[in-house]
C-alpha positions as YAML, in Angstrom:
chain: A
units: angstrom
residues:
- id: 1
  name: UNK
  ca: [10.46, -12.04, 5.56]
- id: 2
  name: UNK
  ca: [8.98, -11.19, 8.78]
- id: 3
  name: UNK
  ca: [6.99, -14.00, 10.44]
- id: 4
  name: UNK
  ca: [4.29, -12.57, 12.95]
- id: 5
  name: UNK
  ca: [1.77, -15.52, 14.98]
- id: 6
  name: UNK
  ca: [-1.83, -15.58, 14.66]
- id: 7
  name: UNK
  ca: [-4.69, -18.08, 16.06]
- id: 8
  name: UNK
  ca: [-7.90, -18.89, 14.57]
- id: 9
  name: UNK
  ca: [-10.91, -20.81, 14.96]
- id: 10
  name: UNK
  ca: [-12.34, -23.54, 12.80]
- id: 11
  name: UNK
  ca: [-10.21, -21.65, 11.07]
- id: 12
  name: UNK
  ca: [-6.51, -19.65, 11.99]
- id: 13
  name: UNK
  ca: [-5.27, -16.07, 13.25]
- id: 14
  name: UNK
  ca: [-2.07, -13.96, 13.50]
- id: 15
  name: UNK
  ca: [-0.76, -11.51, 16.35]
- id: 16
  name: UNK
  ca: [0.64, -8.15, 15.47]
- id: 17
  name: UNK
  ca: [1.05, -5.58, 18.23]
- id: 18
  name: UNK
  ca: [-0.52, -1.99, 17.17]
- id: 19
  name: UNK
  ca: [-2.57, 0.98, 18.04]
- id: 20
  name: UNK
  ca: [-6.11, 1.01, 16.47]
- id: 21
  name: UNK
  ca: [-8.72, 2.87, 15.82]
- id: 22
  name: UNK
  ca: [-11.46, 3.50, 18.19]
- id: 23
  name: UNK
  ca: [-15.59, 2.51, 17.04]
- id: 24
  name: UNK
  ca: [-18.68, 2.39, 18.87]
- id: 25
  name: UNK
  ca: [-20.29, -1.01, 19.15]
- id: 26
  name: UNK
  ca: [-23.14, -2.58, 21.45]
- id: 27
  name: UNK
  ca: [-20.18, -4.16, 23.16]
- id: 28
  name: UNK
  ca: [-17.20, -2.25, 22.16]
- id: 29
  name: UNK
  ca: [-14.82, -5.52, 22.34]
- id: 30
  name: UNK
  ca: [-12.73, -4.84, 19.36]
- id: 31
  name: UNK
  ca: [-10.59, -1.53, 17.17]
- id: 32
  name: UNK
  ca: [-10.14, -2.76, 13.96]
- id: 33
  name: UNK
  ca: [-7.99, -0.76, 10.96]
- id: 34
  name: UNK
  ca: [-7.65, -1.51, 7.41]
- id: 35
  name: UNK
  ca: [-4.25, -0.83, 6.51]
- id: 36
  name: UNK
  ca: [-1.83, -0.94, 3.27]
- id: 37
  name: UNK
  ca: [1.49, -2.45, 3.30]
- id: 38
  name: UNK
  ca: [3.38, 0.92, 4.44]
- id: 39
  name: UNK
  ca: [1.21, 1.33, 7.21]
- id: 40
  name: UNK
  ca: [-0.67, 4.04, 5.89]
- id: 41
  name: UNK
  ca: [-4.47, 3.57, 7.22]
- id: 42
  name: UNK
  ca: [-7.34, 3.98, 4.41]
- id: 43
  name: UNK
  ca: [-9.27, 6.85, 5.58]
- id: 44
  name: UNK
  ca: [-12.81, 5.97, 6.80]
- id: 45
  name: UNK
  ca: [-16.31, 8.02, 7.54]
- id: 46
  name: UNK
  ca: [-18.97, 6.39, 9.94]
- id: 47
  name: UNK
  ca: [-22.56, 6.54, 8.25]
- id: 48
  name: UNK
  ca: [-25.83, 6.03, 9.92]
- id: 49
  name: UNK
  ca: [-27.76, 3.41, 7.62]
- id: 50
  name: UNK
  ca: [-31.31, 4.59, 7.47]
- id: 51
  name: UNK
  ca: [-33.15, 1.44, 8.25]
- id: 52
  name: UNK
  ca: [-32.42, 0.39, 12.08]
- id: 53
  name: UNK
  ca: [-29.46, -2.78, 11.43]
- id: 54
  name: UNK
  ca: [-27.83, -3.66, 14.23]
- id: 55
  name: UNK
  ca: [-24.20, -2.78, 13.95]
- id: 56
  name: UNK
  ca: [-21.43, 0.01, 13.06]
- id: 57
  name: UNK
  ca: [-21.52, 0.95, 9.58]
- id: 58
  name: UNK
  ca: [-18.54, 3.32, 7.85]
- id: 59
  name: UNK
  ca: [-17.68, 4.28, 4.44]
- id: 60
  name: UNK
  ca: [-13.57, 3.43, 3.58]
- id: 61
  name: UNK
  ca: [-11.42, 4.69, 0.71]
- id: 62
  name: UNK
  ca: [-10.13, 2.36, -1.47]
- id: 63
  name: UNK
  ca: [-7.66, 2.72, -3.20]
- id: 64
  name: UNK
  ca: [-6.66, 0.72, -6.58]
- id: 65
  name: UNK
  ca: [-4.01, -1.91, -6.57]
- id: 66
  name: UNK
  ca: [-2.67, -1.41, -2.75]
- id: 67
  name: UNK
  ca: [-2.46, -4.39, -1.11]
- id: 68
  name: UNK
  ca: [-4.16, -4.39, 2.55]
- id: 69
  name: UNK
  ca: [-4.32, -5.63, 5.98]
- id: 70
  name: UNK
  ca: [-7.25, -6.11, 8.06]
- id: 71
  name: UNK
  ca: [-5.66, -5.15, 12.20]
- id: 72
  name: UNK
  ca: [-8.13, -6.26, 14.91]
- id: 73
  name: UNK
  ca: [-7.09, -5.49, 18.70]
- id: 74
  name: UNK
  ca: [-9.18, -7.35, 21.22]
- id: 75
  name: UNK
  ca: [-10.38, -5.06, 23.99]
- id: 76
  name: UNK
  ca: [-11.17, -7.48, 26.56]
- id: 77
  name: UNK
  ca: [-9.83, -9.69, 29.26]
- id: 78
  name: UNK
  ca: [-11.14, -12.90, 27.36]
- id: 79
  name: UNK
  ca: [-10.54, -14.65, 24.20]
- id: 80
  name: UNK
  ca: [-12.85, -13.94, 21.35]
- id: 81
  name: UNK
  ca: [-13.82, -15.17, 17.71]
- id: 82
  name: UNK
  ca: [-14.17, -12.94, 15.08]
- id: 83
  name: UNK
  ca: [-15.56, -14.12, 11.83]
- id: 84
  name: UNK
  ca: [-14.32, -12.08, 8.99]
- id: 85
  name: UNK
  ca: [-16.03, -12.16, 5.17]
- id: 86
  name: UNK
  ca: [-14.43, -9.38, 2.19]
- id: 87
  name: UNK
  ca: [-16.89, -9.45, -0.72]
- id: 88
  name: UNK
  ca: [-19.27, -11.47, 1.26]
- id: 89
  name: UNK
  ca: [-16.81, -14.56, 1.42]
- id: 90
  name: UNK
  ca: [-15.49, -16.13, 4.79]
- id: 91
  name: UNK
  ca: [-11.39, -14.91, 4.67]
- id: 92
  name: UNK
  ca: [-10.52, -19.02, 5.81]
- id: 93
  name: UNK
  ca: [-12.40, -20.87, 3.14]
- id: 94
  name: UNK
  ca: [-14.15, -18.52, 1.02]
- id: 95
  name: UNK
  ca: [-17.51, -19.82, 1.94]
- id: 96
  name: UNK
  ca: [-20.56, -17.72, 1.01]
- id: 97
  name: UNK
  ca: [-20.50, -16.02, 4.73]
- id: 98
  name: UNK
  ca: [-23.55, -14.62, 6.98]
- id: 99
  name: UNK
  ca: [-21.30, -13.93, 9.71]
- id: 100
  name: UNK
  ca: [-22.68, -16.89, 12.02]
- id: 101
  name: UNK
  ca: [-21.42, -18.51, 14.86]
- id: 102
  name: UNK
  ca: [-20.78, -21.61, 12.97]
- id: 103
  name: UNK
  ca: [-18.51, -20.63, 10.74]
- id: 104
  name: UNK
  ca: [-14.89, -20.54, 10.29]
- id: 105
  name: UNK
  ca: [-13.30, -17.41, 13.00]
- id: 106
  name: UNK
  ca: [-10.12, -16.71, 13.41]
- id: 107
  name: UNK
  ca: [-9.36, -16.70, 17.58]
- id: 108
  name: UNK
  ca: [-7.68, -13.57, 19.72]
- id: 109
  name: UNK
  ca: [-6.57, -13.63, 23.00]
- id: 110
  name: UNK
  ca: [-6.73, -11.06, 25.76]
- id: 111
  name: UNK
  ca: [-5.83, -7.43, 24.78]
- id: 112
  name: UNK
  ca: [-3.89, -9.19, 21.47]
- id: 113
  name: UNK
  ca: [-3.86, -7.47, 18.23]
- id: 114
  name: UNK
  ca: [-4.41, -9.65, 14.49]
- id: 115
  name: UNK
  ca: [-3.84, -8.98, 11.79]
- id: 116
  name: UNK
  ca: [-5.16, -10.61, 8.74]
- id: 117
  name: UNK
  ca: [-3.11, -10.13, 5.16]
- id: 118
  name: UNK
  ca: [-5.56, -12.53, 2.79]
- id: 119
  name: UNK
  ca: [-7.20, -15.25, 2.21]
- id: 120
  name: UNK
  ca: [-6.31, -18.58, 4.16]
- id: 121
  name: UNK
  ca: [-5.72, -21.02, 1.54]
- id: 122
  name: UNK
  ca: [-3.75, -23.71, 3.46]
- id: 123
  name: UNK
  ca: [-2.14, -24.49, 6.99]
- id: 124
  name: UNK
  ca: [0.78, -22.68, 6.09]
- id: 125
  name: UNK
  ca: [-0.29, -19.70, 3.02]
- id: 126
  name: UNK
  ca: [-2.63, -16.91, 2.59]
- id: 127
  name: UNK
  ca: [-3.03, -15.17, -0.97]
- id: 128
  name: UNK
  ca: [-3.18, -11.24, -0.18]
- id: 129
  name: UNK
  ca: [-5.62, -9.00, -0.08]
- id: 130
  name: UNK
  ca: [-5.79, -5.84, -2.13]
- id: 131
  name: UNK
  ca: [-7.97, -3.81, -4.09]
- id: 132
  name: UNK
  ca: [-9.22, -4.19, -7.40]
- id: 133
  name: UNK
  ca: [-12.31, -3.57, -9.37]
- id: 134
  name: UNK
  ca: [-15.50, -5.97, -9.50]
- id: 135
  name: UNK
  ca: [-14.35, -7.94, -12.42]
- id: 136
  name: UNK
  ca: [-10.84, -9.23, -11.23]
- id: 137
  name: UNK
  ca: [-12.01, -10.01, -7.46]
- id: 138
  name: UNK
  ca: [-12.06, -12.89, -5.75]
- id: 139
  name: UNK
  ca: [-15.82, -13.34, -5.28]
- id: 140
  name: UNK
  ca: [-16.80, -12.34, -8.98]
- id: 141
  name: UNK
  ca: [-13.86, -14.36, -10.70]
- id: 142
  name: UNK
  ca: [-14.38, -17.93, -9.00]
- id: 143
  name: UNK
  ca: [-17.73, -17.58, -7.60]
- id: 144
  name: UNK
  ca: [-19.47, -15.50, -9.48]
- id: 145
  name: UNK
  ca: [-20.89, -13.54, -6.26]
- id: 146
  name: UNK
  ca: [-21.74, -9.98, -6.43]
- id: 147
  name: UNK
  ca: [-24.24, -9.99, -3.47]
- id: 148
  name: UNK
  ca: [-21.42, -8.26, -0.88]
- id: 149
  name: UNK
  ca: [-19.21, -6.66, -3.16]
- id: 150
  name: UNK
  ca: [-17.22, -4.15, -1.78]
- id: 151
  name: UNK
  ca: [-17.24, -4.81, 1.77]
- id: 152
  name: UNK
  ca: [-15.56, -5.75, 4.95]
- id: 153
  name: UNK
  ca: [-17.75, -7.17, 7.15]
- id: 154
  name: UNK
  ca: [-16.72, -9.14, 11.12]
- id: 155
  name: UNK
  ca: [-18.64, -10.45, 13.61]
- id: 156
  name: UNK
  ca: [-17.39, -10.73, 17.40]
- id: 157
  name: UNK
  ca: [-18.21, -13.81, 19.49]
- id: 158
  name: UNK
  ca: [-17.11, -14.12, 23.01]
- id: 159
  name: UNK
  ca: [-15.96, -17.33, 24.40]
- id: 160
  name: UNK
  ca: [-18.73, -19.33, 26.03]
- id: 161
  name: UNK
  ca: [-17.86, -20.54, 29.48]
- id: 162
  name: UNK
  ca: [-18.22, -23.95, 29.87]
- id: 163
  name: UNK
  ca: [-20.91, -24.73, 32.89]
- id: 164
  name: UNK
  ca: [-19.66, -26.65, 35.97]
- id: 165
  name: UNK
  ca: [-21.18, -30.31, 35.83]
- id: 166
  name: UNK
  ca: [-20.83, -33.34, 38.02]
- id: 167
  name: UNK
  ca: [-18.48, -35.79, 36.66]
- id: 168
  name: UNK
  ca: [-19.64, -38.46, 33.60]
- id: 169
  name: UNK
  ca: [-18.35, -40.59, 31.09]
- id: 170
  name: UNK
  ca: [-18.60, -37.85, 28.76]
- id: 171
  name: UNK
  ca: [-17.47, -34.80, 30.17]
- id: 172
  name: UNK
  ca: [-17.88, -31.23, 28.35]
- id: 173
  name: UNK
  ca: [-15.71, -30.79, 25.14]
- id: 174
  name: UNK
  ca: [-15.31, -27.61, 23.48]
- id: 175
  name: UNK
  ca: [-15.19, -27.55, 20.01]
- id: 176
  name: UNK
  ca: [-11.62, -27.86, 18.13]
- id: 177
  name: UNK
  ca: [-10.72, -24.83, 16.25]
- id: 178
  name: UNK
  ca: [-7.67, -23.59, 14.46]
- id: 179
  name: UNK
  ca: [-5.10, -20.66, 14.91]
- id: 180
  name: UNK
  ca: [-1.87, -20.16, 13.25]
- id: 181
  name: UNK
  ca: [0.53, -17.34, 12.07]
- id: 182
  name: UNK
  ca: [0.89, -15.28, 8.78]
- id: 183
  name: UNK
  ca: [4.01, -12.94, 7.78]
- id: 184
  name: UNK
  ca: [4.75, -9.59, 6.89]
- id: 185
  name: UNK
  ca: [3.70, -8.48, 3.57]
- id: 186
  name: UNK
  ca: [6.34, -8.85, 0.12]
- id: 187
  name: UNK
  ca: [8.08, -5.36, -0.65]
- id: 188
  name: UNK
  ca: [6.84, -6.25, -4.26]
- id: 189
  name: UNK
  ca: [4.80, -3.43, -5.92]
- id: 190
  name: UNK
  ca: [1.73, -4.33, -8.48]
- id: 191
  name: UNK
  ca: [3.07, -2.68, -11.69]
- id: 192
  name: UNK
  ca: [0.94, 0.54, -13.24]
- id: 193
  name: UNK
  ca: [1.13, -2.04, -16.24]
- id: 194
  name: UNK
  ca: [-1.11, -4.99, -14.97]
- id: 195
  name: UNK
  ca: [-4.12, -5.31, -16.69]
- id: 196
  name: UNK
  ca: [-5.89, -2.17, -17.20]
- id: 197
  name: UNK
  ca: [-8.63, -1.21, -14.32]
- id: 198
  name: UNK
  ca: [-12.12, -1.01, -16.28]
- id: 199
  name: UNK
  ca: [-13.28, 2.63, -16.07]
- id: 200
  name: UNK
  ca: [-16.84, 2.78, -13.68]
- id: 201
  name: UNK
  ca: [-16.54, -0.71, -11.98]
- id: 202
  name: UNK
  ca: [-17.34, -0.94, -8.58]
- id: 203
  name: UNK
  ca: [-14.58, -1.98, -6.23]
- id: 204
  name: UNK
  ca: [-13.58, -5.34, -4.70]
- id: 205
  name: UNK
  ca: [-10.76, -7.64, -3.62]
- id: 206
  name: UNK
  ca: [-8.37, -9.73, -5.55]
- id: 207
  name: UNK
  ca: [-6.88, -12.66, -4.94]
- id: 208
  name: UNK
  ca: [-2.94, -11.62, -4.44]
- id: 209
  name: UNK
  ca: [0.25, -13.47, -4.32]
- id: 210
  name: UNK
  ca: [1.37, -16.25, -1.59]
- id: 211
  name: UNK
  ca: [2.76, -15.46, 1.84]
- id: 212
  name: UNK
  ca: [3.93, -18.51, 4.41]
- id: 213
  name: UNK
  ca: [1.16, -18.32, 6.72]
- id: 214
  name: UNK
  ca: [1.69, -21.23, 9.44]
- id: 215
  name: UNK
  ca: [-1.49, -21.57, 11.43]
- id: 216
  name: UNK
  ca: [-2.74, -24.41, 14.35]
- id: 217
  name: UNK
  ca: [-5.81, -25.86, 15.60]
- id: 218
  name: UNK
  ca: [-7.51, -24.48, 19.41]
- id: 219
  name: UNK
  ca: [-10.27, -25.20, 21.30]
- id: 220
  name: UNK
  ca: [-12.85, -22.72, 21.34]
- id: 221
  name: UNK
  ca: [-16.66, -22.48, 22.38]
- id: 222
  name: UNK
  ca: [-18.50, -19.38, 20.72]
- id: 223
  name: UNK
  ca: [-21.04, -18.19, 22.68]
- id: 224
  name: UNK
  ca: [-24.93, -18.30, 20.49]
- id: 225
  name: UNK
  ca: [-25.23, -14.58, 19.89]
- id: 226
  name: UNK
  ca: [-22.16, -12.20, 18.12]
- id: 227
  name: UNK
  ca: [-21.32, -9.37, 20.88]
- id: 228
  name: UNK
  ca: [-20.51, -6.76, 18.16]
- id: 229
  name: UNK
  ca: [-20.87, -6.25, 14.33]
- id: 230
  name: UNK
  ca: [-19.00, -3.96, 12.21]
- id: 231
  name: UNK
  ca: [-19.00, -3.71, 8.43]
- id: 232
  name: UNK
  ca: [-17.07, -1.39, 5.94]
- id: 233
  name: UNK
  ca: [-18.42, -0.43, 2.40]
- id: 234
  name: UNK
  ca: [-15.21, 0.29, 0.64]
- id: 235
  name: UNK
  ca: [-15.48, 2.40, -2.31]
- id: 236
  name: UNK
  ca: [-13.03, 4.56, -4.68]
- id: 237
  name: UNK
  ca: [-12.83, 8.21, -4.02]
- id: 238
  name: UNK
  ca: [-14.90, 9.24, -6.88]
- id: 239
  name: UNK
  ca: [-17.41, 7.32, -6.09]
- id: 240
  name: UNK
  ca: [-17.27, 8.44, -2.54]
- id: 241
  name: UNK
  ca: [-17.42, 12.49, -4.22]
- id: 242
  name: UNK
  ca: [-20.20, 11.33, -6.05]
- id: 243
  name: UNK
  ca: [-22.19, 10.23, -2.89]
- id: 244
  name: UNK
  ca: [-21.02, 12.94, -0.66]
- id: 245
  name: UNK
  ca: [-19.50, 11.09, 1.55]
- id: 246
  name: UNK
  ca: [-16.13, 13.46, 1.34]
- id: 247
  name: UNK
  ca: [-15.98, 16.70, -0.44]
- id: 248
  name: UNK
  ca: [-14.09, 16.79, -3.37]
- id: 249
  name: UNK
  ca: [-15.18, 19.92, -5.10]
- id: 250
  name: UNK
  ca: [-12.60, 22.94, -5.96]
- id: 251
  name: UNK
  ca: [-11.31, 24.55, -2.51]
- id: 252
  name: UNK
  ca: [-13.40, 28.52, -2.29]
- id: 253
  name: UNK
  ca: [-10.92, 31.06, -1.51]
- id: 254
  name: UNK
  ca: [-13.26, 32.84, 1.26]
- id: 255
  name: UNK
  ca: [-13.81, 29.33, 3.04]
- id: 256
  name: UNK
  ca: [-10.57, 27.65, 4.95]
- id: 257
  name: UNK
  ca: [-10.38, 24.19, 5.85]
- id: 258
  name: UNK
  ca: [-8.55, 24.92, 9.29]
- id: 259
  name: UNK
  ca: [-8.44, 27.51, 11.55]
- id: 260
  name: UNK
  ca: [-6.41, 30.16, 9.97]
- id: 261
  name: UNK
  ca: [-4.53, 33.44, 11.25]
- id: 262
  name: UNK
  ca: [-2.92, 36.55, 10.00]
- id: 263
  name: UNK
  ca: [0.86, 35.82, 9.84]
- id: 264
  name: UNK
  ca: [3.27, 38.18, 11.80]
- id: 265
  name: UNK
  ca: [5.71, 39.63, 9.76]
- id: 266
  name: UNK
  ca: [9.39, 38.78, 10.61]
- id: 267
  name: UNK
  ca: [10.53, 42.27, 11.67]
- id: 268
  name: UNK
  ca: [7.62, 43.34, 13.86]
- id: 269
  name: UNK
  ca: [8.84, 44.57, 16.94]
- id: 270
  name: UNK
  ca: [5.46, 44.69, 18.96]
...
């Protein structure tokens, strides 16, 4: 088993060098990836919701049973919090999450990558992420919470600066948070013979086997307002036909998908 660091934040995080993908955001702080457990990234489509909602919004292709990792690469020169909720539940404690500044974050330090393999249920575990539909998630199974089903959802915080003071009795204390480590993922495959997948249910995430996870407690002072939002509406790729979010209809002959040319044949001379 491959162990890899992470810090957190009233809560834990884990460091994993890698590229990432590239998003738009009111502060552009963070690339964030969802990938399975042979590094192949779920493919994802940036939508435009059609209410004004501060934040980036994309569509992402689930896929059923493959276990996942959520890879966020800090942009900047300072530390930052990022709270994280799948299904609308906080990845530390599984808390019924709105994102806030309160709330458990996992910590990142300058220009570090995370990456974030389940949910934190101790010091030292997390129980892995991967997809499943509605009935066998986490969210519906022990909390009977459909409200944010089917999504992956972060909010950035910087790091407040702490103001300059004269000297008193009781100087300026940031608050304690915690960080910690989690490991690679188990070569284990979910067998085609687990419970049968219930035909039409939305998607979500289940609650996967263990993984030593060691994690530690740091000081860190969110600033009051989140510097960047991002959320992903995962969905299987039928559903995501149905919508039109990719095409999926039968390829037409007269209309290529690349930029095609005549071949040469192998004994022209000109």
């Amino acid at each position: 088993m491959v162990r890899k660091c992470c810090f957190l934040v009233l809560c834990m995080v884990l460091v994993v060098p890698i590229l990432a993908w590239t998003h738009i955001g009111k502060e552009n702080l963070v690339d964030v990836r969802i990938l399975a457990d042979d590094g192949r990234e779920f493919s994802k489509h940036r939508v435009t919701p059609r209410c004004r909602q501060e934040g980036n919004f994309f569509y992402l292709e689930a896929v059923k049973g493959d276990r996942y990792s959520i890879h966020v690469t800090n942009k900047s020169g300072r530390r930052i919090g990022v709270v994280i909720a799948v299904d609308g539940r906080n990845i530390i404690n599984a808390k019924k999450s709105d994102l806030k500044r309160d709330e458990r974050m996992y910590i990142i330090g300058p220009h570090e990558t995370n990456t974030f393999e389940g949910w934190r249920t101790a010091m030292d575990r997390t129980n892995r992420f991967y997809f499943t539909e509605q009935s066998d998630s986490y969210a519906e199974k022990v909390f009977r919470d459909a409200s944010a089903m089917g999504t992956i959802a972060l909010a950035v915080y910087k790091e407040k600066i702490p103001e300059i003071v004269p000297y008193s009795d009781n100087p300026y204390r940031m608050n304690e948070s915690p960080a910690g480590a989690a490991p690679s993922a188990s070569g284990e495959t979910r067998g085609a013979d687990k419970a049968k997948l219930q035909k039409g249910e939305e998607a979500g995430t289940g609650f996967g086997e263990t993984t030593y996870s060691p994690a530690r407690l740091v000081q860190f002072e969110p600033e009051h307002e989140a510097a960047e939002r991002l959320a992903m509406k995962y969905e299987w790729r039928a559903e995501l036909c149905r919508k039109g979010i990719i095409g999926c209809g039968p390829r037409n002959r007269f209309w290529p998908d690349g930029q095609e040319f005549a071949p040469i044949p192998e004994d022209f001379k000109g």
